[in-house]
N, C-alpha and C positions, 0 to 999 in steps of 0.2 A: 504494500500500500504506500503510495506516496503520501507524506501527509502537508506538499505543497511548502512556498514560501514562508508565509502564515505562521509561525510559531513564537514561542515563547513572549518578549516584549511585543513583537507589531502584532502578534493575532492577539492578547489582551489591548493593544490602542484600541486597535478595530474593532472589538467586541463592546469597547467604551463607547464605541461611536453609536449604539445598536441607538438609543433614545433619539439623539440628534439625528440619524436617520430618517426616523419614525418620523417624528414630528416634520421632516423634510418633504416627504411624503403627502402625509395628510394636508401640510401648506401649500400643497404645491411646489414647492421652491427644490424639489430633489437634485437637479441639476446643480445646484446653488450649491449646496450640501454636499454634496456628494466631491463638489471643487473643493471645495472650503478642508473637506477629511484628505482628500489626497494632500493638498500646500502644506498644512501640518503633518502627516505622512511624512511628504521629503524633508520637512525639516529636521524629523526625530531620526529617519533612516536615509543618508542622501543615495542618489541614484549609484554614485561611484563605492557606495558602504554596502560590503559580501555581504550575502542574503546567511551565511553561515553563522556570520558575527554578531553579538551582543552587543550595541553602545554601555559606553560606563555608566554609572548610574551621575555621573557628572556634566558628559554629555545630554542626558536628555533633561536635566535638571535644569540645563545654560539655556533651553530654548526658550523662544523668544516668539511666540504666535504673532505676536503685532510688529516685530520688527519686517521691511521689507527684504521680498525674495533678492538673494544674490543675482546682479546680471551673467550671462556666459554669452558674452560677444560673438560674432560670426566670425570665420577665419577671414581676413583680409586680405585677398593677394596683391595687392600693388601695394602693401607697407612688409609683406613677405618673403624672405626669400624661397624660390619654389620647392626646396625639399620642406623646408619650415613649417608652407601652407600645407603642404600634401599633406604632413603628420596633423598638424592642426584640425585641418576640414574632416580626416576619419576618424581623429575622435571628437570631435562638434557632433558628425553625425554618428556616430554610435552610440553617445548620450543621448543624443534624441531621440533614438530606438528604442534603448533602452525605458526613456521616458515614456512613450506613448507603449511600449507593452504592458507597462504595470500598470500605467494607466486605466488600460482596456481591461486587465485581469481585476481591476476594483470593481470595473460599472456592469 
């Protein structure tokens, strides 16, 4: 049996989220909600933190709900050198793979 990504700290976030779900629902506002649990999501687990690994209980204590999201600029190629950009752009776009899979695997 797989027992999925989902364990230990992120599957108790996620099971914290069950009310605020609820309540998403019934308002209407799911979609809203449902944003709102992943941004907090990546901020307790970021996308680049193994799905194997625990955060300290220091890390999740430092978060910061109301601070804004970190930017991750586009790669630039006319300020890059082209090996620079090449590295740059695959992993731009592998985080953003990586983003929109877990993404998909919450909704």
């Amino acid at each position: 049996m797989n027992p999925g990504a989902f364990q230990k700290s992120r599957k108790d976030f996620l099971l914290a989220q069950k009310v605020a779900y609820a309540q998403g629902v019934a308002g209407g506002f799911m979609r809203d909600c449902v944003a709102d649990i992943q941004r907090r999501y990546f901020k307790r687990y970021p996308i680049d933190y193994p799905h194997e690994q625990e955060p300290t209980p220091e890390m999740t204590l430092g978060v910061n709900d109301d601070a804004p999201d970190p930017e991750h600029p586009v790669p630039d190629s006319t300020i890059m050198a082209e090996d620079e950009y090449k590295l740059a752009e695959e992993a731009f776009q592998k985080r953003r793979k990586a983003v929109a899979y877990r993404k998909e695997v919450c909704t």
